[in-house]
C-alpha positions, -999 to 999 in steps of 0.1 A, spaced: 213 471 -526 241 475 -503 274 478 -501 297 477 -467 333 479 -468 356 474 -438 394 469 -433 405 505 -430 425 516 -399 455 534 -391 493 516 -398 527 526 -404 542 535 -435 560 502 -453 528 482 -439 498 466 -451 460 468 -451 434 447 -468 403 462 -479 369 446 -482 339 453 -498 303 431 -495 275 440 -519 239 428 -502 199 433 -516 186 420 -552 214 416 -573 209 400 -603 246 408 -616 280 427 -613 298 441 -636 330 462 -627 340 468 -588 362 492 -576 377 514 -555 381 554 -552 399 573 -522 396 609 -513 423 623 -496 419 658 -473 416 687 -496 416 671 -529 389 654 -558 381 615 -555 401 594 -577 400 561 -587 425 535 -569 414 503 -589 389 483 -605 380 456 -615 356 439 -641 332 404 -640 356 389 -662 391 399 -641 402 423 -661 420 449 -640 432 485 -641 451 508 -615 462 542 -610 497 547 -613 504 558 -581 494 521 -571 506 500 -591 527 475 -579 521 481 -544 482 475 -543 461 444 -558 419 444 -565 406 409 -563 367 397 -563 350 365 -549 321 364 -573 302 342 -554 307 363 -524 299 395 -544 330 408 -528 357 429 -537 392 433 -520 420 454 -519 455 448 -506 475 475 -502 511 469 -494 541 495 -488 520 522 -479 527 554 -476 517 587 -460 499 597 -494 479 567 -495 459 585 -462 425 588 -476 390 575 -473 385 545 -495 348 541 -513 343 509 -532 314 507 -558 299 488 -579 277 487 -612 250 461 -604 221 452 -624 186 447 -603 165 434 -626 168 451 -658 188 484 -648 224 491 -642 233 514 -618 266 523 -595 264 520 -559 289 530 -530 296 517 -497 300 542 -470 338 543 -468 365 533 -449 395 554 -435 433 548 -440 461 561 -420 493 556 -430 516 573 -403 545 569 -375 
């Protein structure tokens, strides 16, 4: 199982950017998806998730400005950030819990970097 996210890049603060995130390999199903950033010097954090049944959660710092989708059928999961700002610089990971066969297990893409600058 894979998982390749693209969609990252450098843009000005106030602007937009939309993440996306393909899982690929033997997947039988897909629970929650997500993403986590990781900013320079600090821990991971979550950003948003997402479950199989659209339930949806964000961090604070988020809400309102960013939106998780999925396309089931595409085993894809998105994220549109809009007004960014300077503190939303970070790599982005999405992941996944994924069931191949009869175990459940969390996989990450490779992530993706955002710039939000002038």
């Amino acid at each position: 199982v894979q998982l390749q996210a693209s969609g990252g890049g450098l843009v000005q603060p106030g602007g937009s950017l939309r993440l996306s995130c393909a899982a690929s390999g033997s997947i039988f199903s897909i629970n929650a998806m997500g993403w986590y950033r990781q900013a320079p010097g600090k821990q991971r954090e979550l950003v948003a998730y997402i479950t199989s049944s659209g339930y949806t959660n964000y961090a604070d710092s988020v809400k309102g400005r960013f939106t998780i989708s999925r396309d089931n059928a595409k085993n894809t999961v998105y994220l549109q950030m809009n007004s960014l700002k300077p503190e939303d610089t970070a790599v982005y990971y999405c992941y996944a819990a994924i069931r191949t066969g009869g175990v459940l297990d969390d996989y990450w893409g490779q992530g993706t970097l955002v710039t939000v600058s002038s």
